[in-house]
LODREN-347591 format. One line per 10 residues: number of its first residue (from 0); their letters; for each residue y, z, x of N, C-alpha, C. Coordinates in steps of 0.1 Angstrom, whole numbers, plus 5000, padded with zeros to 4 digits. Each point is the difference from the previous one (the first is absolute). Example, Ala and Ser with C-alpha at 12.3 -4.5 7.8 and 13.67 -1.06 7.14 Angstrom:
<recs>
0) as) 4943:5078:5132:5012:5000:4991:5012:5000:5009 | 5011:4993:4996:5011:5000:5009:5011:5008:4992
</recs>
This chain:
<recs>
0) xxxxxxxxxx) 4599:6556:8262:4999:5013:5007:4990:5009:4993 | 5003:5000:4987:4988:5006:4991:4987:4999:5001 | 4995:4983:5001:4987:4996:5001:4997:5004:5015 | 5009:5001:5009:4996:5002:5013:4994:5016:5000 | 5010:5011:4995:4996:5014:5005:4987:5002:4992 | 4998:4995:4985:4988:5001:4995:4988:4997:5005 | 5001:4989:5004:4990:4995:5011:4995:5007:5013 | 5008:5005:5008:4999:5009:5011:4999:5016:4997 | 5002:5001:4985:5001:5016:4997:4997:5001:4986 | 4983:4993:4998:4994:5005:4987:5006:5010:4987
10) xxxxxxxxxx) 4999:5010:5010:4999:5012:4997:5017:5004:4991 | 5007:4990:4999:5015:4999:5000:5001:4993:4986 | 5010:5002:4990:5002:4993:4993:5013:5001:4992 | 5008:4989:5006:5013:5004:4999:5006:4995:4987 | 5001:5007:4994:5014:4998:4984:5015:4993:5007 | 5000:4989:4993:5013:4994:5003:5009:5000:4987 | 5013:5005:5002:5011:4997:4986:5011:4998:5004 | 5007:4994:4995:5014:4994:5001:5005:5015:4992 | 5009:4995:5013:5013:5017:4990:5012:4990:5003 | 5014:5001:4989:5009:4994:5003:5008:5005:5010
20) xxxxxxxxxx) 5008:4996:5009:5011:5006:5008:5012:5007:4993 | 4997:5003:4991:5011:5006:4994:5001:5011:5001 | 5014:5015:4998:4997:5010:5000:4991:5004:5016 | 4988:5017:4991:4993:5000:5014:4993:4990:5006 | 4993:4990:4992:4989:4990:5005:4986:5006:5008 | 5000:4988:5011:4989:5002:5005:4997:5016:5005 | 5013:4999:5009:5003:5016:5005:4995:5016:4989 | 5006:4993:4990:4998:5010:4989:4987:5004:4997 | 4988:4986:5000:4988:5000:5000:4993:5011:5006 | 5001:4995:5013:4996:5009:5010:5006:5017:5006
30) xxxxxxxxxx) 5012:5001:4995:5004:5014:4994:4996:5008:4991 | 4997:4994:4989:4994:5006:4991:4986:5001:4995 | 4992:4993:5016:4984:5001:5000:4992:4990:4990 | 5011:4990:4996:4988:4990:4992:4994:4992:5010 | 5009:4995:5013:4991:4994:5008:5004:5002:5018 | 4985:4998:5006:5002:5006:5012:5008:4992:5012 | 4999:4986:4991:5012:4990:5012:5005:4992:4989 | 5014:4999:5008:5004:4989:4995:5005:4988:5000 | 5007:4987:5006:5003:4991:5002:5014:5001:4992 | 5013:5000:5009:5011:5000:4991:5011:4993:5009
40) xxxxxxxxxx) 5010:4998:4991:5012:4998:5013:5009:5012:5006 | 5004:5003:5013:5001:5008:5005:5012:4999:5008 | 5015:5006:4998:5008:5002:5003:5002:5005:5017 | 5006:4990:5011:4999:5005:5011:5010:5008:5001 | 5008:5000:4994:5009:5013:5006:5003:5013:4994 | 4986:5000:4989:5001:5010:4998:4989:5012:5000 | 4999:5009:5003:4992:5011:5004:4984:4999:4988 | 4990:5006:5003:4988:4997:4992:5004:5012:4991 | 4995:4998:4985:5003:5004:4991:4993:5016:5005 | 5002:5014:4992:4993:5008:5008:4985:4999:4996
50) xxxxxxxxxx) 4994:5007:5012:4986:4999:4994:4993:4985:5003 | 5005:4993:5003:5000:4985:4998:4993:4997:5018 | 4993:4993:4999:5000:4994:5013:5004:4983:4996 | 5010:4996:5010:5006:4985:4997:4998:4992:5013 | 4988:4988:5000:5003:4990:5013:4997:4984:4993 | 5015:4999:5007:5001:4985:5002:4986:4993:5002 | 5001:4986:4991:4988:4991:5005:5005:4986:5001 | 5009:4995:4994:5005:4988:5006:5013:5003:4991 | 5013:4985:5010:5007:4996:4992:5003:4986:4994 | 5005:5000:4988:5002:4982:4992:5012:5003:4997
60) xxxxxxxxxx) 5004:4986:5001:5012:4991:4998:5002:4999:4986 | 5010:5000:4996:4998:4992:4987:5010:4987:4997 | 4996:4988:4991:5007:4989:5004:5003:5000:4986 | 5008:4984:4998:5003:4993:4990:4989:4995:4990 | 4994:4998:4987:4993:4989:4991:5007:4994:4993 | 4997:4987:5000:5009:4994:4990:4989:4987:4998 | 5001:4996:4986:4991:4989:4998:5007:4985:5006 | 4986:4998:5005:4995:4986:5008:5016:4992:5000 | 5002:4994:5004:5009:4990:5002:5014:4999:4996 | 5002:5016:4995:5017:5001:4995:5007:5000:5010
70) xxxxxxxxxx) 5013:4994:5001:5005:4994:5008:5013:5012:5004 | 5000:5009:4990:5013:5014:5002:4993:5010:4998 | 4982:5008:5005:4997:5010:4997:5010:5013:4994 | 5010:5002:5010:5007:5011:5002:5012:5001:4984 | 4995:4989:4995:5015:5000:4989:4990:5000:4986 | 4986:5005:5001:4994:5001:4990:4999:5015:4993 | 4998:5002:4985:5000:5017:4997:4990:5006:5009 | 5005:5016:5004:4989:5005:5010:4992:5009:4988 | 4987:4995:5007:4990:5006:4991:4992:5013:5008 | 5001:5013:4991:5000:5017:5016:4987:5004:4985
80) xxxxxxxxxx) 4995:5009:5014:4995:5012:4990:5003:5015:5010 | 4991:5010:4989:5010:5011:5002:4993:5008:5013 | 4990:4995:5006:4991:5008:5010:5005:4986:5013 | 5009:4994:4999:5002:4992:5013:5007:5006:5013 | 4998:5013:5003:5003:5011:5010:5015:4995:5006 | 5013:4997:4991:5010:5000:4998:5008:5011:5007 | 4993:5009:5001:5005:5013:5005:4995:5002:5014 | 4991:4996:5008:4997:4996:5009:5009:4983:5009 | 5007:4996:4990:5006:4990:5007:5016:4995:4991 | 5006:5011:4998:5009:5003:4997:5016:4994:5006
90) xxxxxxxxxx) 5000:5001:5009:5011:4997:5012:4997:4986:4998 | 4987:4990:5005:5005:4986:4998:5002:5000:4985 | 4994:5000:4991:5003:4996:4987:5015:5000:4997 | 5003:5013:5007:5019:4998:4993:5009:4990:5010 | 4991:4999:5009:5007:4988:5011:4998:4987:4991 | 4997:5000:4993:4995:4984:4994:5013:4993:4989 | 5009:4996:5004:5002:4995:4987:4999:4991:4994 | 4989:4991:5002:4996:4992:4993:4986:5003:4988 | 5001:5012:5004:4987:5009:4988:5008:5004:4991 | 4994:4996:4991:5006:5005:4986:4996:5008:4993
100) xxxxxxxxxx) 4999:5010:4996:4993:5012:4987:4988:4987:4992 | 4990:5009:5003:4991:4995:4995:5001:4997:4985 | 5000:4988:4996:4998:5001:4984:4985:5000:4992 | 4992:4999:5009:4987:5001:4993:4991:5009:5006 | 4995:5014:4995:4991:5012:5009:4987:4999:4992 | 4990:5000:5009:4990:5000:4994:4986:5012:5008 | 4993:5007:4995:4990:5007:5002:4995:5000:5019 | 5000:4988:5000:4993:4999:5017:4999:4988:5005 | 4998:5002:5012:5002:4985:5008:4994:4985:4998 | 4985:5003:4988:4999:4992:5000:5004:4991:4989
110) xxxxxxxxxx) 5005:5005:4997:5007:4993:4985:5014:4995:5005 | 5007:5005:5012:5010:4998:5002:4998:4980:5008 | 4986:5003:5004:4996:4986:5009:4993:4990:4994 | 5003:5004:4987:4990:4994:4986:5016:4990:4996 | 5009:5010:4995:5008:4995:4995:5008:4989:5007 | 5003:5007:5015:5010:4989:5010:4988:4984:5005 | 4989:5005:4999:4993:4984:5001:5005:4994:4991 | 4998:5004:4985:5003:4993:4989:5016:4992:4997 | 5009:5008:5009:5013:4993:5002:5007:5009:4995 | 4999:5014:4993:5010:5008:4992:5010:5004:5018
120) xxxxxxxxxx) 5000:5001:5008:5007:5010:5007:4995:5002:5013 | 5010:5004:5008:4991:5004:5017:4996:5011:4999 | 4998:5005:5013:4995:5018:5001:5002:5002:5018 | 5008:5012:5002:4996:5004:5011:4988:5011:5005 | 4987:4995:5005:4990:5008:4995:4989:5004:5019 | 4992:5010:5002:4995:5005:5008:4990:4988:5000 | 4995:4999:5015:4994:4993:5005:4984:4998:4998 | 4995:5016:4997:4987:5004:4991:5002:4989:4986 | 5012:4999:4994:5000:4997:4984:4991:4989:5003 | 5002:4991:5006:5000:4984:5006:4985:4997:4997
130) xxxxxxxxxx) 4992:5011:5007:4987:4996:5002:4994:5000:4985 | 4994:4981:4999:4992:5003:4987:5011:4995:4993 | 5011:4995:5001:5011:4996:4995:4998:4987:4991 | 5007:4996:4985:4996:4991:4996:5005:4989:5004 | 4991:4985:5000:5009:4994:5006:5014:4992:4989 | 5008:4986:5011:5013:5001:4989:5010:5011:5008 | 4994:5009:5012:5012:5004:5007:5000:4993:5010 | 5016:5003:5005:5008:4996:5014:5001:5017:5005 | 4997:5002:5012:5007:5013:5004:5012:4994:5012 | 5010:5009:4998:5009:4997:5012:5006:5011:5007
140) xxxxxxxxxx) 4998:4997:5016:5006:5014:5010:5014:5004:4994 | 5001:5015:5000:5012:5005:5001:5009:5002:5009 | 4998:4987:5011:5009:5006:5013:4997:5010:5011 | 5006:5005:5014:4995:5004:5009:4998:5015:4996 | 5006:5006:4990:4997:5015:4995:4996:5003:4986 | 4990:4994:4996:4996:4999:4985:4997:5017:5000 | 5000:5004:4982:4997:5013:5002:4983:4997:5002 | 4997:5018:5001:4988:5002:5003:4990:5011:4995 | 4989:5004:5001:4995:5014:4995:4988:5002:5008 | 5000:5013:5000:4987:5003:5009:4987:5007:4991
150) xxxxxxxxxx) 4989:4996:4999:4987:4999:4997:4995:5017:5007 | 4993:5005:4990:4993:5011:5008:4989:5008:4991 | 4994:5010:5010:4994:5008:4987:5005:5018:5000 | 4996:5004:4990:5005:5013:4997:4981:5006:5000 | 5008:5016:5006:4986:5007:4996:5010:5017:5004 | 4990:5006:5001:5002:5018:5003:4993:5002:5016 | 5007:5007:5004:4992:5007:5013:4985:5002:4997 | 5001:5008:4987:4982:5000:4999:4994:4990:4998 | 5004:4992:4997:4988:4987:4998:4999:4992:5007 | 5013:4998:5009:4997:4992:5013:4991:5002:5010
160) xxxxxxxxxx) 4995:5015:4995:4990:5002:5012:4985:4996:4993 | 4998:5002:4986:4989:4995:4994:4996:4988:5005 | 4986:4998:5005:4992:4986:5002:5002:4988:4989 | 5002:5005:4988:5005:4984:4990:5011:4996:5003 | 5011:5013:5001:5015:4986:5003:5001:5001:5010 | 4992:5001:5013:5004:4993:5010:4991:4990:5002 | 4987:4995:4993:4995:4994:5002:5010:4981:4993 | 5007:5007:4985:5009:4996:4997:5010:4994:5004 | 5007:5007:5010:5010:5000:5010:4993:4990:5015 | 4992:4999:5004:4994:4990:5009:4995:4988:4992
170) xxxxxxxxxx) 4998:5000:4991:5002:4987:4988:5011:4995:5004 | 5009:5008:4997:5016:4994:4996:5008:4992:5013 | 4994:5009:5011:5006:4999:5010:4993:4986:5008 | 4988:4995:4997:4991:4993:5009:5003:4985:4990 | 5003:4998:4987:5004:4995:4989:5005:4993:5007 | 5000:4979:5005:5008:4989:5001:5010:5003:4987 | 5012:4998:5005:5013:4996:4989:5005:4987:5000 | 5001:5000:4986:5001:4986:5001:5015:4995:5007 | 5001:4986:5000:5015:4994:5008:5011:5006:4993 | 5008:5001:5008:5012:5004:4996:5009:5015:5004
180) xxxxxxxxxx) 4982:5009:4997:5001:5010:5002:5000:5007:5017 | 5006:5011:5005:5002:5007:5009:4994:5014:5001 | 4990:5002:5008:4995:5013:5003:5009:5012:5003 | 5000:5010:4994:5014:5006:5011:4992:5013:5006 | 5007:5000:5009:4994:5006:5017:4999:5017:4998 | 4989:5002:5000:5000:5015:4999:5004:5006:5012 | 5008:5013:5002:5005:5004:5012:4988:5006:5008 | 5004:4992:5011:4987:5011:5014:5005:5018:4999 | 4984:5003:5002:5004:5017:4999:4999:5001:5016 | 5005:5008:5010:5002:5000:5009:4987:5013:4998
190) xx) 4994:4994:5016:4989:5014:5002:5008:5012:5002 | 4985:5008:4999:5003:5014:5001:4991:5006:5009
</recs>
């Protein structure tokens, strides 16, 4: 998406940084004017932060990893980290009892998909984590209601009207996703 708006919009040169989901996060970013958009996960049921403009851009599943050919994924130690939007999928996790308190946390996803190739442990992990994944995994469906999260970006009323993040924002929106993933439906505005 980056190489795309650069290309179509010289004149544009976008700073990209990882902010953790922790605390404020991405939201926070963009509240506190370090940046003009953001890409974060976004809570459907709950109101846009103030100040905030919040839209949905897709939703993922998240499944099972467990290394290649173990024969009882589910009975292996669960290996979590602490930005796994747990709090966004809350209600299944406590439905689970075959999840066990994580005994090994580590910094971020990718270490989490580093380790369970290797054989230390499974993970229940977002469908984004996947892509780019080492191999040495097995993923497995969670059943007809696996949890889920929704993809979006954050900005301010005033910048959504600026020509960069919306030029931004038709990036995002025009952006093939990869399998797995689910567009979600922006609501029709009824004329006026």
């Amino acid at each position: 998406m980056i190489a795309r708006v650069t290309a179509r919009h010289p004149g544009l040169a976008p700073q990209v940084r990882i902010v953790r989901e922790l605390g404020p996060g991405t939201a926070g970013e963009v509240a506190d004017g370090r940046a003009d958009l953001g890409i974060a996960t976004v809570d459907p049921e709950a109101g846009p932060p103030p100040g905030l403009v919040v839209v949905p851009l897709f939703e993922e599943s998240y499944a099972l990893v467990h290394p290649v050919g173990h024969t009882r994924p589910k009975e292996l130690p669960l290996v979590d980290w602490d930005e796994n939007c747990s709090s966004y999928t809350r209600s299944w996790w406590s439905e689970q009892d075959w999840l066990p308190p994580a005994t090994i946390r580590v910094e971020d996803d990718t270490v989490v998909l580093s380790l369970v190739a290797q054989g230390v442990g499974m993970a229940v992990v977002p469908g984004l984590s996947l892509l780019g994944a080492p191999p040495g995994l097995a993923v497995t469906d969670l059943g007809p209601r696996p949890p889920s999260r929704r993809i979006g970006y954050v900005t301010t009323p005033a910048l959504a009207r600026t020509a960069a993040v919306r030029a931004l924002v038709r990036e995002l929106r025009s952006a093939p996703l990869p399998t797995g993933l689910a567009a979600v439906q922006r609501p029709s505005r009824s004329p006026s």
